[in-house]
C-alpha positions in Angstrom: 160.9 90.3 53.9 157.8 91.4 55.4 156.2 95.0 56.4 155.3 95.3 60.0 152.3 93.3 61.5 150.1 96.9 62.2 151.0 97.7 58.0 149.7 94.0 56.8 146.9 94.5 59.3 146.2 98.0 58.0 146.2 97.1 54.2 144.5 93.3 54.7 141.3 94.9 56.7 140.6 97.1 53.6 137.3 96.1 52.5 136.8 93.4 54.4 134.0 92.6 56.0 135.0 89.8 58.5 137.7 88.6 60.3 138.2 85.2 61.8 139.9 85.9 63.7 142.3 88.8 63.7 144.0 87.3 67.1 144.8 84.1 64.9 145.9 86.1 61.4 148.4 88.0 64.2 150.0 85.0 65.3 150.3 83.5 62.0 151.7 87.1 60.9 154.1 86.8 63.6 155.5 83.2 62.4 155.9 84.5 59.0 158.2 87.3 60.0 159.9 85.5 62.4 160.4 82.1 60.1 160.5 84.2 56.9 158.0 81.5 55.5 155.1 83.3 53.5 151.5 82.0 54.8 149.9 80.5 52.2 146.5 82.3 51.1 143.8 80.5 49.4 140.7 81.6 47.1 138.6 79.1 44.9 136.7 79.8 41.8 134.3 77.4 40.1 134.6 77.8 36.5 131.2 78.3 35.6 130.8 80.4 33.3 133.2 81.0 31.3 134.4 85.1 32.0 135.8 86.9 35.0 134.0 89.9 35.6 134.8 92.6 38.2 132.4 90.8 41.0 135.3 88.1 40.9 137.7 90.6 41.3 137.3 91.8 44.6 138.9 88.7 46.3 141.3 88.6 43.8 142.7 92.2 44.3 142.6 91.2 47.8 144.8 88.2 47.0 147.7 90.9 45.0 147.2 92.9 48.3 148.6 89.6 50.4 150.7 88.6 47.9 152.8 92.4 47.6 152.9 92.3 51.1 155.1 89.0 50.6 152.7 85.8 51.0 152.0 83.1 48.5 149.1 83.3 46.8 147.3 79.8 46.0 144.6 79.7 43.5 142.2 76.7 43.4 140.1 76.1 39.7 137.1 73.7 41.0 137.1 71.2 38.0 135.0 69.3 40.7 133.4 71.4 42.7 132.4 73.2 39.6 130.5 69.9 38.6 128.7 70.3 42.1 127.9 73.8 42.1 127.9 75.9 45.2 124.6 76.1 46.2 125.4 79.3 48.5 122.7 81.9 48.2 121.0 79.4 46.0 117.3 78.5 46.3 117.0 75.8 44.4 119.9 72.8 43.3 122.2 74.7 40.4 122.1 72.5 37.3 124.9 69.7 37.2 127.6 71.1 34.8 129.6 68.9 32.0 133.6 68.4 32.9 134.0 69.4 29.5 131.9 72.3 30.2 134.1 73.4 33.3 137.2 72.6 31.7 136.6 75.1 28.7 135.4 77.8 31.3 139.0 77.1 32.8 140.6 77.7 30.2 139.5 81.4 30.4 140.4 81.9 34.5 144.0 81.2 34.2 144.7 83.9 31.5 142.3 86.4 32.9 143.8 85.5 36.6 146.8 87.1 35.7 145.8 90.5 34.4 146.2 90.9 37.8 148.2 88.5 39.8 152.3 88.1 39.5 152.1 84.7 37.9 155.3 83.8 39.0 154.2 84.1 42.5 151.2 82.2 42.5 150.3 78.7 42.9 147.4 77.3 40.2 145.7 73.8 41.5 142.5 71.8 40.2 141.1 70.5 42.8 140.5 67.4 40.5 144.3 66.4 41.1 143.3 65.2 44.4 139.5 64.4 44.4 140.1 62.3 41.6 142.7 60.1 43.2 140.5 59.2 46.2 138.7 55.8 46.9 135.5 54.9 48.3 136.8 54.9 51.8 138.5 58.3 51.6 135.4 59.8 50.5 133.3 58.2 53.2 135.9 59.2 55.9 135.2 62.7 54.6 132.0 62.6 54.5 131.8 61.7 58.2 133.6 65.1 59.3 129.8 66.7 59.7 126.7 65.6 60.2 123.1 66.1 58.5 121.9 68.7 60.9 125.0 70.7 60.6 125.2 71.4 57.0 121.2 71.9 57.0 121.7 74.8 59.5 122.8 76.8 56.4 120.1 79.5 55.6 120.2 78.8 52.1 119.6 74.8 53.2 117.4 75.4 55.9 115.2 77.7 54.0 114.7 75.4 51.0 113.8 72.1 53.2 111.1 74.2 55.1 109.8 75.3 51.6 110.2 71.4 50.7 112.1 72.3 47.9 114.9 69.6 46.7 118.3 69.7 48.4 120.3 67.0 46.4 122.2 64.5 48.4 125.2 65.8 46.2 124.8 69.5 47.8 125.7 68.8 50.9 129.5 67.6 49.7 130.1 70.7 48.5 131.7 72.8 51.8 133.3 69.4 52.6 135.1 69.3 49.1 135.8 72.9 49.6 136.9 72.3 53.5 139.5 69.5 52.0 140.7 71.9 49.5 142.4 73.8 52.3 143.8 70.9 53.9 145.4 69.5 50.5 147.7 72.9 50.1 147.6 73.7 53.8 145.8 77.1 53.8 147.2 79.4 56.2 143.7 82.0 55.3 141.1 81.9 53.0 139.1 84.5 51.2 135.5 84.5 50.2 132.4 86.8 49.8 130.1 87.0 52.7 127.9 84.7 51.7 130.6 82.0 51.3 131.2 81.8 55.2 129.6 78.5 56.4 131.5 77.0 53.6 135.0 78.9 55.3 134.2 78.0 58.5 133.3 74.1 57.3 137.3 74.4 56.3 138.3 75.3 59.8 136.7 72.3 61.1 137.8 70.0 58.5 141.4 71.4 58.9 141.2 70.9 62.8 140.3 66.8 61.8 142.7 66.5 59.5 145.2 67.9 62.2 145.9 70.5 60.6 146.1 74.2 62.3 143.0 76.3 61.2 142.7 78.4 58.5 142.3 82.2 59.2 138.8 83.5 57.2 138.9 86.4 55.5 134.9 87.6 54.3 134.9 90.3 51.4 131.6 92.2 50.6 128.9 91.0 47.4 129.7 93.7 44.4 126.2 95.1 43.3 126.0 95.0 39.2 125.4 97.8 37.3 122.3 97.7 37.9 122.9 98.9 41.5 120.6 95.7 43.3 121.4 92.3 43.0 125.1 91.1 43.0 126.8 91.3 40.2 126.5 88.3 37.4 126.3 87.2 33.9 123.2 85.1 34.3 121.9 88.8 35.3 123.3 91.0 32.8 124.1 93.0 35.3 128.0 92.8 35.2 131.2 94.8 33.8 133.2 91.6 32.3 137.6 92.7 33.1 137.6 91.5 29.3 135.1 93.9 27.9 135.9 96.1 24.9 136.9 99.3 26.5 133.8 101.5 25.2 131.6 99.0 26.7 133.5 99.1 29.6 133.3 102.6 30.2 129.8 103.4 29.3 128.8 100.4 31.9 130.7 101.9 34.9 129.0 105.3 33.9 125.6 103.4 34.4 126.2 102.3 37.9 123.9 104.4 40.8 126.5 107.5 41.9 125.3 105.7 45.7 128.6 102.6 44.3 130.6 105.2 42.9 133.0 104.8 46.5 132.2 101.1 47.0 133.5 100.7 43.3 136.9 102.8 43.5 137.5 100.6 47.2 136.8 97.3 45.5 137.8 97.2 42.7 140.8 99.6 42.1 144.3 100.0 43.5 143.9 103.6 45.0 145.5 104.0 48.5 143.7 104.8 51.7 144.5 108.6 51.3 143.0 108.4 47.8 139.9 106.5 48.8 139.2 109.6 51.4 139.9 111.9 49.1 137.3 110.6 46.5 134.9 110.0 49.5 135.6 113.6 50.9 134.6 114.8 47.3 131.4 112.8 47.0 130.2 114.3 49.2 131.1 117.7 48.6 127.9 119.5 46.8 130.1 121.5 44.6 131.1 118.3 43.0 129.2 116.5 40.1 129.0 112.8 41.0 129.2 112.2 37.2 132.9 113.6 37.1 134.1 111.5 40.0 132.5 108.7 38.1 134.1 109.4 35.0 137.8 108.9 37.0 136.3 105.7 38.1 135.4 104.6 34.5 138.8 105.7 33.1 141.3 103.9 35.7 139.2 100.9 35.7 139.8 100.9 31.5 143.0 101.8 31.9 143.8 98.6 34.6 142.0 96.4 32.2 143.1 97.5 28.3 145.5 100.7 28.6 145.6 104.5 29.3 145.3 105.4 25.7 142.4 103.3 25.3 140.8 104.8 28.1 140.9 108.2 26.3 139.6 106.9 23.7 136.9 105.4 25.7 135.8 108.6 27.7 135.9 110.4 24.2 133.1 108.0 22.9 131.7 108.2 25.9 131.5 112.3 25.7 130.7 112.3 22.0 127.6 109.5 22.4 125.9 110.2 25.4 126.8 114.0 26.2 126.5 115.4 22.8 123.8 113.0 22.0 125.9 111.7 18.8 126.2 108.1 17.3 129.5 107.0 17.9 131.7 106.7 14.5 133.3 103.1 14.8 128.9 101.8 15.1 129.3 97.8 14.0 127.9 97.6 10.8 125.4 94.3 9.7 124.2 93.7 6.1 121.6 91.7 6.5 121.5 89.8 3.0 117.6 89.1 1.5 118.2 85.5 2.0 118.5 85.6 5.6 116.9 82.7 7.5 115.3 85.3 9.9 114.8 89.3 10.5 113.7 89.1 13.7 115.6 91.6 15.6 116.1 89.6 19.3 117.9 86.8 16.9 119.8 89.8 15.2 121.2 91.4 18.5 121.8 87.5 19.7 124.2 86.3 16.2 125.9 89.7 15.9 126.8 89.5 19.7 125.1 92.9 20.7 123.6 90.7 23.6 124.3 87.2 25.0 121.1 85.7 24.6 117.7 85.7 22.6 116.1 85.6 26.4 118.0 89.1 27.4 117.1 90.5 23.9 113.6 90.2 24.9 113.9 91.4 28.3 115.7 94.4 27.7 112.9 95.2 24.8 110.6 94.4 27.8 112.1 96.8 29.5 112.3 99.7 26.7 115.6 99.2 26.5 116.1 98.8 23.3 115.5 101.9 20.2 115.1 101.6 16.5 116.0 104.5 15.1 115.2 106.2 18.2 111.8 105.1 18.6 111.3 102.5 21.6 111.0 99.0 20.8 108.0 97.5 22.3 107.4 94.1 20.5 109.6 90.9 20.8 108.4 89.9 17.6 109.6 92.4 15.5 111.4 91.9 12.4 113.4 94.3 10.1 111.3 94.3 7.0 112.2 95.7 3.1 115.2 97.7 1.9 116.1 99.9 4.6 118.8 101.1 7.4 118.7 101.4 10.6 120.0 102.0 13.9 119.3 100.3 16.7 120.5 101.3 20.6 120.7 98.4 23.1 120.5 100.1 27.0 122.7 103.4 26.9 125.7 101.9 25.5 125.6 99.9 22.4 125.1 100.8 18.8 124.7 98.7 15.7 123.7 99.5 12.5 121.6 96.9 10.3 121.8 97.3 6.9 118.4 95.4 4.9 118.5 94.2 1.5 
């Protein structure tokens, strides 16, 4: 049923960062085979925001990895930690989200979970069906697993009370609630990004007084964002979203630093080990162009997401746009009619979905990243005036056309 312990080991340490602690996975390894009973691995996502993008997927191609090798694969939607907000890496308290807010984010996970995951062998949980069933008393008895000083040795914590900054009393519950997640479907490991390990650890403990044997922890690194710095995230614009339209897919993997290109292809794709030092072996080989190597990247990572076709298509646009210099054929057209509440062109790119906000539409003109008609755009207040047409580029990848009446 299972592959031997020195394969699982082999494939699980792929990527990983941490292991706590490879002499505990080994034995729990050993059970399985010996029991044929699958350990149960857990990852938990808060809902939100309301997309998946390919920062999120680097635990959860870690979790197919588990769950080919034969192990149940438990996925936990924070409905209620959601609400909370995990104030990891966080240097001030995340604003409180609406259920209804988290809920509609949810929504979103469970199909996008599965573009990569076998659903029928993986468990789904809210971890509302048990936080919402327990009393006063159950609450306070979890609450007592860890003390003040414990949670505030934290960096994140311990950094933002010696800055006096606010730490809500409602903070601290959050690697408690996530500790008790484990012990309501009896993690055998859990997976998180490196930055989530006090919150892992907090599990072991609260495993340990719930009676419970441990959960191994499994760390996986940050993703950088296109942008090559900070980790990748929507608030940042900085990410590639798994349901991205394939152009824009492509043309933002091409825009990552060539320095990822590796990091990319071992995080985020299915290539073996041979294949990952085979791509490694050619980046650094002088004779190759880090651009082609990049390209492959861009085109399996389309393919994964939408299909092989459509990553042809894709490079195509990609080739046509940026290396001949062209505008792209299928450019989103906008007539923008003479009685139009407003011209101005952040609130354009904002309604016709070009960008995400009226606050990254100014920041990327801040930036120069935005053209009209190939001339830089330097003022946020500019509107599209009298009867014209023009095209405007958005960063290296986006095209739209606005027609004026």
């Amino acid at each position: 049923m299972f592959p031997s312990i020195q394969k699982q080991l082999d494939i699980i340490k792929i990527g990983t960062e941490e292991l706590i602690s490879e002499e505990e996975l080994i034995k729990k390894l050993e059970r399985a085979i010996k029991t044929g009973q699958p350990l149960r691995v857990k990852q938990g996502f808060d809902p939100t925001a309301p997309d998946i993008h390919l920062g999120h997927t680097v635990g959860i191609r870690k979790l197919k990895q588990f769950q080919e090798l034969g192990h149940t694969i438990v996925l936990i939607i924070g409905d209620y930690t959601g609400m909370v907000g995990d104030p990891s890496g966080k240097s001030e308290t995340r604003p409180r989200l609406t259920y209804e807010t988290v809920m509609k984010n949810a929504q979103t996970y469970e199909k996008q979970f599965f573009k990569i995951l076998d659903r029928n062998k993986t468990e789904v949980h809210y971890n509302g069906e048990w936080f919402k069933k327990m009393q006063f008393d159950e609450i306070m008895s979890l609450a007592s697993k860890f003390t003040v000083s414990q949670i505030l040795e934290r960096d994140d914590f311990h950094k933002r009370f010696n800055d006096e900054k606010p730490i809500s009393l409602h903070e601290l519950f959050y690697p408690l609630m996530q500790g008790y997640d484990s012990v309501a479907i009896r993690a055998d490991i859990e997976l998180g990004a490196t930055e989530q390990k006090f919150n892992l650890l907090a599990a072991r403990q609260v495993q340990r007084d719930y009676g419970q044997e441990p959960q191994v922890v499994l760390t996986l690194p940050v993703l950088e964002g296109i942008d090559g710095a900070q980790r990748m995230s929507k608030s940042l614009g900085n990410y590639i979203g798994i349901d991205d339209e394939p152009t824009d897919m492509f043309g933002k993997v091409m825009s990552i630093p060539d320095n990822l290109i590796l990091k990319y292809f071992m995080l985020t794709t299915d290539l073996s080990l041979d294949e990952l030092r085979s791509v490694e072996a050619r980046l650094k080989d002088p004779k190759v162009n880090p651009m082609t190597v990049k390209k492959e990247l861009a085109k399996t990572l389309v393919a994964m997401y939408h299909s092989e076709q459509a990553a042809k298509e894709a490079q195509s646009n990609f080739e046509q746009v940026f290396s001949k210099k062209e505008i792209p054929d299928d450019i989103q057209t906008v007539v923008v009619e003479p009685a139009a509440e407003s011209r101005l062109l952040v609130k354009l790119l904002t309604d016709n979905g070009v960008v995400s906000s009226n606050g990254e539409a100014r920041r990327l003109i801040a930036q120069g990243a935005v053209r009209l008609n190939d001339e830089k755009v330097s003022d946020i207040n500019l509107e599209l005036s009298g009867s014209s047409e023009n095209i405007v580029k958005v960063g290296k990848r986006r095209f739209i056309k606005f027609i004026v009446k």
